[in-house]
N, C-alpha and C positions, 0 to 999 in steps of 0.2 A: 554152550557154543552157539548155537541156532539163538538162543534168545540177541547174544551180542549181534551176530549179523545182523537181526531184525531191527535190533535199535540202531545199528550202524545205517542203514537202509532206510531206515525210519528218520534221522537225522539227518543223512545226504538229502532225502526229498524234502523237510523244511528250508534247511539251504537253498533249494534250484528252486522254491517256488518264493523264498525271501527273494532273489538274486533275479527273479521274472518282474516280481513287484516292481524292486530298484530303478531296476531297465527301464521299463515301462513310463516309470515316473520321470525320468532325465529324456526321456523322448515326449513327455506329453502324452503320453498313452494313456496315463491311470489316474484316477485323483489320488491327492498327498493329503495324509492328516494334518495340519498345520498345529503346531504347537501354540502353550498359552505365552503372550506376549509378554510376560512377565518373567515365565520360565526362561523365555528366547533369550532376554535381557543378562538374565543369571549366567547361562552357558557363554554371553560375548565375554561378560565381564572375565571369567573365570578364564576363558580361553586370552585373554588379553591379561590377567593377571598372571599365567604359568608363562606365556613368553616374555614377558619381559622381569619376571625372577631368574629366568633361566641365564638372559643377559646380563643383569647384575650380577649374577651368582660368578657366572665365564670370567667378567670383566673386571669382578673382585679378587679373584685368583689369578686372573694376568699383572693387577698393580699390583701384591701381595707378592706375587715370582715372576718377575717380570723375565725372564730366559727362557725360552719355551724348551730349553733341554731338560732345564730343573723344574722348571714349572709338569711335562710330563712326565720326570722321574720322580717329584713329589705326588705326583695324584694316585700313580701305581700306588707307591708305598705306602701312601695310606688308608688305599682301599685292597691292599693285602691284609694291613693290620686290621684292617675294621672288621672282615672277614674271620680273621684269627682271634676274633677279639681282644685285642691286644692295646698296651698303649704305645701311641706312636713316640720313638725316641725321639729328643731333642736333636736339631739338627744344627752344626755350625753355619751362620750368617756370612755373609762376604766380607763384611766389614770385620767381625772378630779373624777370619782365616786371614785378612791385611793388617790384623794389627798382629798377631803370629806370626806372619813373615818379617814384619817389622823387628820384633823382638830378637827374632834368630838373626839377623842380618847386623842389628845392634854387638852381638855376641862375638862376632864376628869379626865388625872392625875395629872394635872396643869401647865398651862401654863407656870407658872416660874421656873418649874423644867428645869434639861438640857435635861432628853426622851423630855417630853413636848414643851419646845421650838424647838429641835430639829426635833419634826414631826410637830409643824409650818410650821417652814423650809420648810421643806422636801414636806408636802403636797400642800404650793403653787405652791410649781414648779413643779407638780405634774398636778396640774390644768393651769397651764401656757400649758405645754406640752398634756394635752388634746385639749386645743382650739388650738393650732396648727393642731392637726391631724384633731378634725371638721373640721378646713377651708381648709383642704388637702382633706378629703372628699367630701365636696361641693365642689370645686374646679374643682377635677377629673370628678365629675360628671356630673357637666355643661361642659367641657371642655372636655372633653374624653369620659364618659361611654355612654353619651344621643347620641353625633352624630351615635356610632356603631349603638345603637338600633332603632335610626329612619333609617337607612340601610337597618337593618334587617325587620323593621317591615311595613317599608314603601316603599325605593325602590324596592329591593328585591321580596316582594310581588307582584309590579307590574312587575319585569321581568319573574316572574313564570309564573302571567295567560298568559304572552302573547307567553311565550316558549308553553303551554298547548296547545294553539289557534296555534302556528304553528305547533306540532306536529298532530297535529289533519286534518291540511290543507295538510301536507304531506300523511295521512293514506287516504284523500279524493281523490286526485290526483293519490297515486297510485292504488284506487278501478276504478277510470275512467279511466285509464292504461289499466286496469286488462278485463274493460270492453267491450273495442274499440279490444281489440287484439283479444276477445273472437266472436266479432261481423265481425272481417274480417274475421276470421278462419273459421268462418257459413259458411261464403258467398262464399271466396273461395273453400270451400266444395263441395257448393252446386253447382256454375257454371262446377266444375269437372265433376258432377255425371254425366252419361251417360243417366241416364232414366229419367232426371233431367224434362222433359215436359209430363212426364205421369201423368195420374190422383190416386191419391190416395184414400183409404176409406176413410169415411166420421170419422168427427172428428180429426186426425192428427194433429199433432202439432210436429213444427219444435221443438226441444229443447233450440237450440241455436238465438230463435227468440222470447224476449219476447212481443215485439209488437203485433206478431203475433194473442197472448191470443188475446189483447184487440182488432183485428179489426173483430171479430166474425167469423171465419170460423166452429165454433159449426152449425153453421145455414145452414150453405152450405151443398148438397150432393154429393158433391166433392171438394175439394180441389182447390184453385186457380188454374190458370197457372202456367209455369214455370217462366214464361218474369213477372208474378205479384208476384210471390215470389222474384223473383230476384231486383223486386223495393221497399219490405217491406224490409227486407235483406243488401237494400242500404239506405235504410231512416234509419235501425238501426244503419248502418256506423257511418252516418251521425250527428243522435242523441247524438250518442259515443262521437262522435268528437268535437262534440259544450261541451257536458258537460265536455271534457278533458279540453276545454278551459279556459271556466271557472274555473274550478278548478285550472289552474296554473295560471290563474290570481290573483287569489286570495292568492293562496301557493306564488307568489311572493311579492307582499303587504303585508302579515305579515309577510314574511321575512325578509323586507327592516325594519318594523316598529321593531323587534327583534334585527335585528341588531344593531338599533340606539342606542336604551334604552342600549345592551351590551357594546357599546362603548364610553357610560356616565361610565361604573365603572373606567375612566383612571383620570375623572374628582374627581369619588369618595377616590382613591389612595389620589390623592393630599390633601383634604381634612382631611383625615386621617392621613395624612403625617404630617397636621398643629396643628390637635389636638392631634396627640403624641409628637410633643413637645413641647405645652403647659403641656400634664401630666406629662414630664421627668421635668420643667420649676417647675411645683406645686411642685415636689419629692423635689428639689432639694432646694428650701427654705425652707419647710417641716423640711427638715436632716440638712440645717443653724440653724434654730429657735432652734430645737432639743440637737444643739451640743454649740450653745451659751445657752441656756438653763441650760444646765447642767453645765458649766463652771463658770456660774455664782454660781451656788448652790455648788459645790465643792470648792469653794474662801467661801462662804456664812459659810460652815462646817469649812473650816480650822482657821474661824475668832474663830468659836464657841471652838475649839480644843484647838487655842495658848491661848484665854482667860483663860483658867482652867490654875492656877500658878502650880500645881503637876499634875504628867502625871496622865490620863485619858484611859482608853481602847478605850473611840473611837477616840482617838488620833491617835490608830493603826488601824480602820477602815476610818478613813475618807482618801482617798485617795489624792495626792496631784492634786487637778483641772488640774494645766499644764499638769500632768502627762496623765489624761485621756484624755483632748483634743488631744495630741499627740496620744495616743492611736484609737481616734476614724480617725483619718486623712490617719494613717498608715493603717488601716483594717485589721489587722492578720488575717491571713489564716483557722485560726481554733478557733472556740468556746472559747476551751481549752489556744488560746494563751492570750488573756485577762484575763481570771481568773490569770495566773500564773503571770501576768505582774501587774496586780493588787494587786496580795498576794506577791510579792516581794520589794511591795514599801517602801522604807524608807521616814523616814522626811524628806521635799524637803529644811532645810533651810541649803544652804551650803555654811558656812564661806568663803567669796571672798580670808579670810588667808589661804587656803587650795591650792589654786592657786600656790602657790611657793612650793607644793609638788613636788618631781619629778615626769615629766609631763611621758606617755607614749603613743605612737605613734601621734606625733605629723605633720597633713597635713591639705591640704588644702579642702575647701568645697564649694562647690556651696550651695545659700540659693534658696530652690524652691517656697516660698509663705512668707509674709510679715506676719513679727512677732511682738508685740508689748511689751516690759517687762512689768510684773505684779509687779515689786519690784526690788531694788537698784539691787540684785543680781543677774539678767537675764540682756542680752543683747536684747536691740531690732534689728530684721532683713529684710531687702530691698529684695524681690524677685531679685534675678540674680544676687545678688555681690557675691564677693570670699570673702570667711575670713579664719583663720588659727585655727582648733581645736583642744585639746588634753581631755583625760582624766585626773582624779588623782584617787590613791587608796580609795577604799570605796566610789567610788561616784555613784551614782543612775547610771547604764546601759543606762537608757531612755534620758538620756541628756549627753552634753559632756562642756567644758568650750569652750568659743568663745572668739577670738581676732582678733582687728580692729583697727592698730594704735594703740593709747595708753588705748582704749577700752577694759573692758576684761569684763565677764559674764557667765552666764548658759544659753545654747540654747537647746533647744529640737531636741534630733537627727532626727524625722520624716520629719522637716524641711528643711534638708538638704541633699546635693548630694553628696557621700565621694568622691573625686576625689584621683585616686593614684600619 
């Protein structure tokens, strides 16, 4: 018990004479070790590379759950299970629980009707387009979101205690700085003084001599010599000087061991490096699945449309598929430019006899990605060839007719480079 006090006590006063040092130093009072300019460089970088993992990390998990109800009620639940170490259960997507509601709702009004069939449709591919985004979820997560956070939660961690550990070896170093300079100043003081071999009253105590308390001069009735103060004096030098030593031994040792750890985060870069694109790698089949997805389901509607022998209204909603795949490749600029492109579409089935319309502006095109026809009257196209397009009156904006030799068809303008 008395030993723990003594360490406890022992402990509070390195703290109050770290926490003198600190002070000191933010007032201009003391001098400050300065670090190697090298090392300085290690700690910006690193402190520059945990804040902005941290913001990638937050802002990967906001597009990934963008609702911040779900978004906090997934972070719980999976730092429950991580805890329990446990696997985290698959969670239903928005898009699969819309395509479930679809399906019961289909149930409901009857299947055989055309709503009914039509939210069939609509809500597989509904639930198709959920398990995509699950496995885009898991994906990023093993693959992106887990390496930040074992960073953050585990390198990281250990580069702080050990930056703590040397700031701490710096505030010790320069209290034995602080101390040694205070112990020469005594002594050359005191070899100055002129009456420096007189006796003094009983009791005295040099200031600048903590030794001195402990070699009992209370006892004496008078005062050492001058030649014995001048040896107590030189043993405090001395004392000084051993514990400065120590101390920059030490302040060098966890220097070196700070440095190291800071110049693993070059290791860590790279790393990150691999798992960002693995997450761009996940995005980007994700927005495949997504966009064949849909394409499928918009041929799926249009089958449902031409079936009906008199027009139909949602003959004027079902969009022509091509139309939108062409739409999602393009990426308009604005929200706004897809609705209007969508609310302009006409029926895509256009008579190959309309071709000997007169043509207008008729040139050449480069093809940028390989096109497949969905039907007699679309051209298929080869990334990189040339072919010769035109329009005709009243035809869909979004496509233009294509010629290839004695080939002719409907191409999708996104596909293509207008050359002048």
């Amino acid at each position: 018990m008395d030993f723990n006090v003594k360490k406890l006590a022992s402990g509070a006063g390195v703290f109050f004479t770290r926490a003198v040092q600190f002070t000191e130093e933010k007032l201009g009072q003391a001098e400050k070790t300065e670090l190697d300019p090298h090392l300085e460089n290690l700690i910006t970088r690193a402190d520059c590379t945990k804040n902005w993992t941290e913001k990638i990390l937050r802002q990967t998990e906001v597009l990934l759950q963008p609702n911040p109800i779900d978004h906090t009620g997934a972070r719980i639940e999976e730092f429950i299970y991580d805890k329990l170490d446990k696997k985290l259960p698959s969670r239903t997507t928005n898009p699969e629980l819309l395509g479930q509601y679809m399906l019961e709702a289909a149930n409901e009004f009857g299947p055989g009707t055309p709503y009914g069939s039509t939210l069939i449709t609509v809500g597989e591919y509904q639930k198709r387009l959920g398990g995509a985004e699950r496995e885009l979820l898991q994906t990023s997560a093993a693959a992106f979101l887990t390496p930040l956070r074992n960073f953050l939660e585990g390198d990281w961690k250990t580069i702080s205690k050990e930056r703590r550990l040397l700031e701490n070896r710096r505030l010790d170093l320069d209290i034995c700085k602080a101390r040694l300079k205070k112990a020469k100043q005594a002594e050359a003081k005191a070899a100055a003084a002129p009456d420096f071999q007189e006796t003094r009253p009983r009791n005295y105590v040099l200031s600048a001599s903590a030794s001195a308390l402990q070699s009992g001069w209370e006892s004496w009735d008078v005062e050492p010599s001058g030649s014995e103060q001048m040896k107590l004096l030189s043993e405090e030098v001395d004392k000084a000087e051993h514990e400065l030593r120590v101390a920059q031994t030490e302040f060098d040792r966890q220097a070196e061991v700070t440095r190291l750890l800071l110049e693993g985060i070059s290791s860590t870069h790279l790393n990150h490096l691999r798992c960002l694109q693995d997450f761009a790698e996940a995005q980007a089949t994700y927005y495949a699945q997504c966009h064949h997805y849909m394409q499928d389901l918009q041929r799926e509607l249009n089958k449902c449309a031409n079936s009906v022998s008199t027009p139909h209204p949602a003959a004027a909603v079902c969009p022509d598929p091509d139309h939108l795949s062409s739409a999602f490749l393009s990426g308009p600029s604005s929200p706004g430019a897809t609705v209007s492109s969508l609310s302009s579409q006409r029926p895509s089935t256009v008579d190959m006899e309309q071709t000997q319309h007169p043509v207008t502006g008729s040139r050449k095109a480069k093809v940028l990605y390989d096109y497949d026809a969905h039907d007699a009257s679309e051209l298929s196209l080869l990334a990189d060839e040339l072919i010769t397009v035109y329009t005709v009156p009243g035809m869909d904006p979004d496509w233009l007719i294509g010629e290839r030799g004695n080939q002719k068809g409907k191409v999708p303008v996104t596909y293509l480079e207008l050359l002048s």
